[in-house]
C-alpha positions as CSV (number, residue, x, y, z in Angstrom):
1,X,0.0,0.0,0.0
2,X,3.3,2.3,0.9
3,X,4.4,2.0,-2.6
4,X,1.1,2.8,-4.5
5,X,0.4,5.5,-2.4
6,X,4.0,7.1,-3.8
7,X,3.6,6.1,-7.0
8,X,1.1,9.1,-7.6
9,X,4.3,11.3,-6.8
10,X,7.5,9.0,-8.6
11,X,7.0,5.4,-9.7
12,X,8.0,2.7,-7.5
13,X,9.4,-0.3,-8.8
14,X,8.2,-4.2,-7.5
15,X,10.0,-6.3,-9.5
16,X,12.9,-6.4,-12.4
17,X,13.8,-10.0,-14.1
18,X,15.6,-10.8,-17.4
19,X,14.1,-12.9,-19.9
20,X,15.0,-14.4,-22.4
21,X,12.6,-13.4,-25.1
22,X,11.5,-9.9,-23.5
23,X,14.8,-9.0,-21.9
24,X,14.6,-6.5,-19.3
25,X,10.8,-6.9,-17.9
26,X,9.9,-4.3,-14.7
27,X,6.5,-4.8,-12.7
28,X,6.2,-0.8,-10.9
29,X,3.5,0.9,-9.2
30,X,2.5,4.1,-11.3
31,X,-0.2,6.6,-10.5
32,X,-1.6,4.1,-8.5
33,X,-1.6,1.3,-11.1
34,X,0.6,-1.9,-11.9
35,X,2.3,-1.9,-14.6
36,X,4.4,-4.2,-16.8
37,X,7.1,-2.2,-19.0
38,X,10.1,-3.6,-21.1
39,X,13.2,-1.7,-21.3
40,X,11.8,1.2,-23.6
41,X,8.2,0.8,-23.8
42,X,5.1,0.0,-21.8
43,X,4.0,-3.7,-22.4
44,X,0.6,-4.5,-20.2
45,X,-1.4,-1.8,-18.6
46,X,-0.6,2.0,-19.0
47,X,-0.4,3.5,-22.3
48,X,-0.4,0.0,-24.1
49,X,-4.0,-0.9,-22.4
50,X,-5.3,2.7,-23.5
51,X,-4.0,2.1,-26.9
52,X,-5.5,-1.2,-27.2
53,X,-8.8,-0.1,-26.0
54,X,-9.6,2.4,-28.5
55,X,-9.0,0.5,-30.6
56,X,-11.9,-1.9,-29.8
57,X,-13.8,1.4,-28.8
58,X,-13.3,1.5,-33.1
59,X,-14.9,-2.2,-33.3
60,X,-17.5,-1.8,-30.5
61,X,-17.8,-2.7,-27.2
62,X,-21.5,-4.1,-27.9
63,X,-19.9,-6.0,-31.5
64,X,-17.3,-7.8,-28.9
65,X,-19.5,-9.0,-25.9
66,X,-21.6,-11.0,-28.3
67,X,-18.8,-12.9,-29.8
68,X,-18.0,-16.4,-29.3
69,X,-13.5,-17.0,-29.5
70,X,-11.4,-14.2,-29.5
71,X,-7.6,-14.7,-30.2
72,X,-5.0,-12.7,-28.4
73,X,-1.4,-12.9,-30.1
74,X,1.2,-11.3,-27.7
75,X,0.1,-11.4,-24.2
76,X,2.3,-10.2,-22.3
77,X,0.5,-8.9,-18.9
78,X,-2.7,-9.6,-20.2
79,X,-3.8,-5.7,-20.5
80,X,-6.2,-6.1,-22.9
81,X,-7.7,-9.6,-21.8
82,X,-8.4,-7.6,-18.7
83,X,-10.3,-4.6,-21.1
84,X,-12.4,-7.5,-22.8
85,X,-12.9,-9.3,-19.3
86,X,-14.1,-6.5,-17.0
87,X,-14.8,-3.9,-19.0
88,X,-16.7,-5.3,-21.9
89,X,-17.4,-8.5,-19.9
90,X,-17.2,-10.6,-22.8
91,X,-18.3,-14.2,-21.7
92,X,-16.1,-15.6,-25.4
93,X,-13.0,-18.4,-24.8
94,X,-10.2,-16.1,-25.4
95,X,-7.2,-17.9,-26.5
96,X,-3.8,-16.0,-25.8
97,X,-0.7,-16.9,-27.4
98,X,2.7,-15.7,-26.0
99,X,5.9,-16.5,-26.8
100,X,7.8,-15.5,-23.8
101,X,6.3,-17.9,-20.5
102,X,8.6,-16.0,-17.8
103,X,6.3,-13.0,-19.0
104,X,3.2,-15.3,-18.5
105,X,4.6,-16.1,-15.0
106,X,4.8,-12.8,-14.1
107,X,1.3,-11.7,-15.5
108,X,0.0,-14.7,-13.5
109,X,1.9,-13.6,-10.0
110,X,1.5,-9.5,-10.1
111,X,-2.2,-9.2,-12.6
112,X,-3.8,-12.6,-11.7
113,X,-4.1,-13.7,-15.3
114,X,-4.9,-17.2,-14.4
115,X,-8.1,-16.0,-12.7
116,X,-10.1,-15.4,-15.8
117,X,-11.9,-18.8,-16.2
118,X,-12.5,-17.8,-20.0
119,X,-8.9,-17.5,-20.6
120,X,-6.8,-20.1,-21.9
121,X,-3.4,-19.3,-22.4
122,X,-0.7,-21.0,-25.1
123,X,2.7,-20.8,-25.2
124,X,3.9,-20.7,-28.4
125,X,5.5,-18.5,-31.6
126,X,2.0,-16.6,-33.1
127,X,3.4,-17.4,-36.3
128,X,3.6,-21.0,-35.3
129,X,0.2,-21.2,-33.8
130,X,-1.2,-19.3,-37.0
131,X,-0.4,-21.7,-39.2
132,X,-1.5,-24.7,-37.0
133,X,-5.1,-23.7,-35.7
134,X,-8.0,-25.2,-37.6
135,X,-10.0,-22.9,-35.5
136,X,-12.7,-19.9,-37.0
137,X,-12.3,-16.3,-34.7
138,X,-14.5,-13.5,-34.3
139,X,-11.5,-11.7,-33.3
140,X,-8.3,-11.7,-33.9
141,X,-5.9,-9.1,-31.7
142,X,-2.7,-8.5,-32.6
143,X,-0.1,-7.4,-30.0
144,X,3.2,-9.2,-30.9
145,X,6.8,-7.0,-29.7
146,X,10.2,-7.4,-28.3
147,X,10.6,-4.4,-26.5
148,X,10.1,-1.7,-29.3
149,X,10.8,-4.1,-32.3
150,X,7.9,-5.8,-34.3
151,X,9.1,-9.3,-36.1
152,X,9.1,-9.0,-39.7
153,X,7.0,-11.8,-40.3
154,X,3.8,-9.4,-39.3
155,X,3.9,-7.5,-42.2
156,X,4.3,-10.5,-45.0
157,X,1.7,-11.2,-47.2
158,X,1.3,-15.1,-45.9
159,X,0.8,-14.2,-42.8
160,X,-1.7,-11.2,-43.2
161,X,-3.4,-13.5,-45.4
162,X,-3.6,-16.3,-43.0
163,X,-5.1,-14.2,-39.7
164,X,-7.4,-13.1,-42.5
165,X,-8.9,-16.5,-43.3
166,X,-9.0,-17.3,-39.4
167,X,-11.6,-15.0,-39.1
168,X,-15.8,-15.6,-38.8
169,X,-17.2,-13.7,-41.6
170,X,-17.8,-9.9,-39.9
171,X,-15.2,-10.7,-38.0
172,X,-12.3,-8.4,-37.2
173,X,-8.6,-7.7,-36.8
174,X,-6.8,-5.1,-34.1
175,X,-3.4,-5.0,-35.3
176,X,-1.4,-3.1,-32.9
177,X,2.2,-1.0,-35.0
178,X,4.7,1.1,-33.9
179,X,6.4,3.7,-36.2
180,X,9.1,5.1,-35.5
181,X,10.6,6.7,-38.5
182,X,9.5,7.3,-42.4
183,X,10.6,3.6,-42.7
184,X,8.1,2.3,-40.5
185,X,5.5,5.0,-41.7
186,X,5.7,3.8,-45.1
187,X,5.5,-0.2,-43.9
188,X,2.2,0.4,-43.1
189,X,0.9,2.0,-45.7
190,X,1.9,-0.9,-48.0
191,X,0.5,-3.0,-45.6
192,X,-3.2,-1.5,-45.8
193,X,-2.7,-1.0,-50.0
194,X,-2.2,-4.8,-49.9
195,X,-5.4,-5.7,-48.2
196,X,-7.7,-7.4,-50.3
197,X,-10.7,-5.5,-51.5
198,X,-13.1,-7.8,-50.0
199,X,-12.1,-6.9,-46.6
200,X,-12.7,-3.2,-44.9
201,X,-9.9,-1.2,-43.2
202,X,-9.5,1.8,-41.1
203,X,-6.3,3.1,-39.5
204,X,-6.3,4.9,-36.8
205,X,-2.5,6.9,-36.3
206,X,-0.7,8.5,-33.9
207,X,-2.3,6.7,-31.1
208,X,-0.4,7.7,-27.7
209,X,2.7,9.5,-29.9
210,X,4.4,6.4,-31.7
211,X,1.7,3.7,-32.2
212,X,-1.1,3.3,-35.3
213,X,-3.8,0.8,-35.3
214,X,-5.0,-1.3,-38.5
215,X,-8.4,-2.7,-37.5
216,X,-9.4,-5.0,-40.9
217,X,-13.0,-6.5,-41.0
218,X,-13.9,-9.2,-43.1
219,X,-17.3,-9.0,-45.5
């Protein structure tokens, strides 16, 4: 209680661990909240839940409580589970994929992930599980980062094309970016000129400084 109380004045830190995926991983009270950060960004809670949340503001709230399976790809603290859990209170299995299962541990010990009896977490390479699920989604959220740096394999056409076919017809993709330069500016637009025509897409930029969403809804 000590340290959330002075958190509203300077951040107090709970808990640093090394990992071998995420790297440097912090748990610290801030503003009298928890929150997970990597070295250089925020990666459960914070700015990242806020961020993730308008985007499904974008889909709508009453859209996502009547869906059935909702995939998560990149847990990490489980930020946005928690958005679609108690603020939404979607009653859908939500599968969440994560890479990295110190992370897992530590969303388990310090945000009581493994309380949500709708939950059921997997851990595994998204890419991998992609390609392996035979299951339909209503939808799919995309969250995948080490520290500031988004894998390549994100933006390729095989895999763009394969969340797309995952989905329940109406159903919809939150694709969480980052842009940091021109570079990473123009990825993204190639990303949304190479969405098929079948499929609506909005972007929504400049979300908390640095990131831009790419929600994608299928016909």
């Amino acid at each position: 209680m000590f340290k959330k109380i002075v958190s509203y004045v300077y951040p107090m830190n709970v808990m640093k661990q090394n990992s071998a995926f995420s790297k440097n991983l912090e748990v610290t009270w801030t503003n009298g909240y928890l929150v997970l950060d990597s070295r250089n960004t925020n990666y459960s809670y914070g700015s990242l839940q806020r961020i993730l949340k308008i985007g499904l503001k974008n889909i709508g709230f009453e859209k996502i409580k009547k869906m059935n399976h909702i995939l998560v790809l990149g847990v990490a603290g489980g930020s946005v589970i928690k958005t679609l859990v108690e603020e939404i209170q979607v009653s859908a299995k939500i599968t969440g994929v994560e890479i990295d299962k110190e992370v897992i541990e530590i969303a388990n010990l310090y945000f009581n992930l493994n309380k949500i009896p709708n939950l059921e977490i997997v851990i595994e390479d998204a890419f991998e599980f992609t390609l392996k699920t035979k299951t339909k989604y209503d939808l799919i959220i995309v969250d995948v980062f080490c520290d500031t740096h988004m894998p390549n394999f994100l933006f390729e056409d095989f895999f763009r094309e394969r969340i797309c076919f995952l989905l329940q017809p109406k159903g919809n993709i939150l694709f969480n970016t980052m842009c940091l330069n021109e570079i990473q500016n123009q990825r993204n637009i190639k990303y949304v000129e190479q969405i098929p025509k079948d499929y609506f897409v909005k972007t929504i930029p400049r979300v908390e400084q640095h990131n831009e969403l790419i929600i994608i809804e299928k016909k």
